[in-house]
Every structure is written in C-alpha cells, then in structure tokens.
Phi, psi and omega in degrees: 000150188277174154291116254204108137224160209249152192261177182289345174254024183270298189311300212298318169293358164296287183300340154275334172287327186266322183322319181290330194281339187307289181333319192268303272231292188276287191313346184272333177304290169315327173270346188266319206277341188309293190297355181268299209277325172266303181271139200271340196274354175262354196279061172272188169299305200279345168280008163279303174311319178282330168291347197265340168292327173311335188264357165308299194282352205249338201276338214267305174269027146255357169230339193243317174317291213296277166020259170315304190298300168319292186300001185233335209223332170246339209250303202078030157172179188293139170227016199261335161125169170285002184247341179290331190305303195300307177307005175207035083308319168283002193258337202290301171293331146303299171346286192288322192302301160339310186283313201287334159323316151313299159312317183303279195010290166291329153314313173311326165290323160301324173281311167309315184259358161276294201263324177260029177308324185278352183286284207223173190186120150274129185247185216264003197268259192327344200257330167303299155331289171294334151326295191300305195296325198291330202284304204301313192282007167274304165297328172296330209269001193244334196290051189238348193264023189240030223194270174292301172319106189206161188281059205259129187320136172227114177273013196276324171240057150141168184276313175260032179276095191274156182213135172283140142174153194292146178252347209262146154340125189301326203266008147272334136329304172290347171285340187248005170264331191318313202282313182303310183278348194276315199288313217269329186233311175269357189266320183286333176289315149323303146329293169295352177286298158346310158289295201262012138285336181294308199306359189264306172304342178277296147321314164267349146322269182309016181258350160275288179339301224280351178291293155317348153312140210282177184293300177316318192302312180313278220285324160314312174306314165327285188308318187291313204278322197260349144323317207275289195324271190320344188281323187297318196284314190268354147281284213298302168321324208268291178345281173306351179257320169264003173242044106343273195298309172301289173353282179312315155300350155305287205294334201266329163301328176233013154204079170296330183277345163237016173284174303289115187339309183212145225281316206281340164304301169319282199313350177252306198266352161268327179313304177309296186290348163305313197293335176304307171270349172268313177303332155325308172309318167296313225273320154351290159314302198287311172332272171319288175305328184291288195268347165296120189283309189301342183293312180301300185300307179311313157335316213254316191267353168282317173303318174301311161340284201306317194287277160047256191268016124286353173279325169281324182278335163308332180276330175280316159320287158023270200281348185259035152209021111281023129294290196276021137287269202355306190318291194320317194288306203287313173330283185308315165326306172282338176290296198295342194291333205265299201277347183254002170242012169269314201304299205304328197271329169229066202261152172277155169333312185280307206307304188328301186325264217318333173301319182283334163306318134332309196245023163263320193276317237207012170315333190253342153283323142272004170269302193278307200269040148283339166298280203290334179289003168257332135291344156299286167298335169297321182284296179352297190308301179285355154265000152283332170315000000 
C-alpha cells in the first residue's frame, strides 16, 4: 500500500474527530459499567453482556483510536516502541473479535427468553460464565498477533523511523484475516440473522394474543420485545461500522497489487472508514441509554444514591465543627470560672472585705446572670448540633 499524505489542516480535522469519539466514548462506556455494577435491579444476562461490551469499547478507544491517530495522521509512523506495537494490536483484535462474540451471545439470551422462556432461563451467574469463555476464545484467536506485530526500521524514510506491522509471510497473513472474518464477523452475522428471524416469527405470531393478555403478562411481553429491539439496534450499528473496515481490509489481502485503486479515492475513504468503526465505541452506550427504559431508572436512582451521600457527607462535616466549637466554647468557658474564683484569694485583706461585702449585698445578681447567659448560649450551641 502506498504511502498516504495529509496536509496539516487535512490531520488537524482527522485528529479532532477520533479525539471527539475518544472523548464521548470512554466516559458514556464508563457511566453504563459504573450503573450496571452499582444498582442490583440491572444485573440481568444481556446487562452482564453489555457492560462486558462496554469494556470492550474502552479498551479500543483508549488504546487503539490514540494510537492510530498519532501513527497515521501526526508522527506518520510509529513512534510508541515494540512492545506498545504488539500490545495494541493484540488488545485491538481481542477487542473486535470479543464485541462480535458478545452479541451472538446476546441474540442467543434474546431466543431464550422471547421463544424457550418456559424451556430454558439464563440467569446472570451463567451469562458471567460465558463472558470469561467468550474474553478466553477472543484472546486465544488474537494472540498470534503478540508474535507477529513488531516495530521495524524503514530506512527508506529515515535512520529512526519505524512503521508497527506483521512479519510473518504475506499469504500467511491472508490465511489469517481470512479466518477471523469468516469465524469472528460472517459466520455470527448469519447466525444472528437467523436468530432474531424466528424471534421476529415469534413475536408476531404472538401479538394477537399479547392484546388479550392480563396487564402484568402483557407488560413482560413488552419489556422482552423492547430488550430485543435494542439487542437489533446495536448489531445493526456494530454492522454498519465495520464492514467498511472488513471491505477494506478484504480488498488489500487480495488484490494488493492493485490497492489502492485510486490514490485520491483512498486519501478520502480511509480517514472516513477509520471514524466509522471507531464511532461504535460511543454508539454502543448511547444506543443502551436512549432506549432502555430500565436503564434510565437505574440511572436516575444511582444519581439519587450519589447526591444522598454527599448530603451525609456535608452534614457530618456540619456536625463535626459544630462539635469541636462547642469543645472549644465549655473549654474557654472553665478557664474563665477558674480565674474568676482565683481573683478573690489573691486579693489583699482590706480588698477581700470589701469583695465579701459586695457579694453579700449582691449575691443574687451575680450567681444568677452568669447562669443564665451561660445556659443561654449552651442551648445555642447544642441547636447547631
């Protein structure tokens, strides 16, 4: 493939579009696994599934967007070293590989409970299971690229100039993308067409009945059908974003010699199909909040939680420095009572009369209102409490 360059306001509008999906991407991914993981009322099978796509999405725009963009669009080769080359490649191809894994799953969670509810039942313990197998057989099918993938010098642009890309034989390579699409992207999409058509047969077969249904029966059947839809929408998203990138990638293992067809064609349509397929990571998320009604309520009750306890905590902070005036105020309070029953004694003879005399004549004014302005202010004190 040729080299491919860009003028400096061509990069800077590159680098801000995958920088926005970065940006959009790890905090809306990051707010779905926080409320799935913290409110108990969300922990079903396809929300076990969807947070582990979420983490999915996080490792590709946190590891592979930033990436990619420096190597393609500001440094114009690697500059990250050989062992970041292997490693974010290989998280990357675990990544895509994972998400697609993930879904058949979820179509599969989606068949059970629209058509074999009464059969069979995924609980969220087994769906947790099937995750570590789906994380392990994602990672066995990437790790050749923890191998192959390595940083190597081209002196053709430069004495340090490096480019990440497989060492291995070219037509071993195409043997090895060949199989990742056919196992990991058309063997599932077949599959999931297959699956949400009975579930489709199912669902309208049963939609004269769900009229007649009692209210609760009625609103579970609801509730399945509006899981299934969103389980459609972020396939049909996932779809539309990578096969582009499979196309492409298609085209250059098998007709290398004539890729790219046209340089200026290329010089337009890879920035588009990278931002296409990177935009998944976001859509994912947003997708899962727009239509989940349950989602929204969870949502709605981790922010009531949060606000919560920041409200205990500002009231205990309150109450713990309106605690220590108090200390302070009974402290200061006994020093002067102490100092004000030292003065008389080491007062002179004649002054002692006259002090006792004084306080013969005047006893009942002074004993009480130091009582009171000082039960006055202790009740203050203790209504800050």
């Amino acid at each position: 493939m040729d080299h491919l360059t860009y003028t400096p306001s061509e990069k800077i509008s590159i680098v801000a579009a995958n920088m926005l999906l970065f940006c959009l991407a790890i905090p809306a991914n990051g707010i779905v696994i926080t409320v799935i993981s913290r409110v108990q009322n969300v922990r079903t099978p396809t929300s076990t599934f969807l947070l582990n796509l979420c983490i999915a999405d996080i490792f590709i725009a946190s590891l592979y967007i930033p990436f990619i963009t420096v190597d393609l669009y500001v440094t114009d080769y690697w500059v990250f070293g050989d062992i970041m080359c292997r490693l974010v490649s290989f998280l990357f191809y675990l990544a895509t590989n994972f998400s697609i894994l993930i879904l058949t799953a979820i179509s599969v969670e989606r068949y059970i409970s629209v058509c074999l509810s009464r059969q069979m039942r995924l609980t969220a313990k087994r769906a947790t299971v099937t995750t570590i197998v789906l994380w392990i057989v994602a990672a066995s099918a990437a790790l050749p690229l923890l191998v192959v993938r390595k940083s190597v010098p081209n002196p053709k642009f430069g004495e340090k100039v490096e480019f990440c890309v497989e060492t291995w034989p070219f037509k071993y390579a195409r043997v090895y993308k060949t199989v990742i699409l056919a196992i990991f992207y058309v063997m599932p999409l077949v599959f999931m067409a297959l699956v949400y058509y009975k579930i489709g047969r199912k669902v309208w077969s049963s939609a004269d009945k769900t009229r007649s249904m009692k209210l609760s029966t009625k609103h579970a059947s609801n509730s399945k059908l509006r899981l299934t839809k969103i389980a459609l929408a972020i396939i049909f998203s996932f779809v539309v974003s990578w096969t582009p990138w499979h196309i492409m990638t298609m085209l250059f293992y098998f007709d290398w010699k004539n890729h790219p067809y046209s340089k200026r064609a290329a010089h337009v349509a890879y920035p588009m199909i990278y931002f296409v397929a990177f935009s998944n990571c976001a859509l994912n998320p947003l997708l899962y909040c727009y239509m989940s009604q349950n989602f929204r309520k969870a949502l709605q009750i981790f922010r009531k939680r949060h606000s919560r306890r920041e409200l205990g905590d500002s009231i205990t902070a309150s109450s713990r420095s309106s605690r220590s005036s108090f200390k302070r105020f009974s402290r200061r309070s006994k020093r002067n009572a102490e100092q004000a029953a030292d003065e008389p004694n080491s007062a002179p003879p004649e002054e002692k009369a006259t002090l006792r005399t004084n306080s013969e004549n005047h006893d009942c004014s002074r004993t009480s209102q130091p009582s009171a302005n000082h039960t006055r202010e202790s009740i203050l004190m203790m209504s800050a409490l």
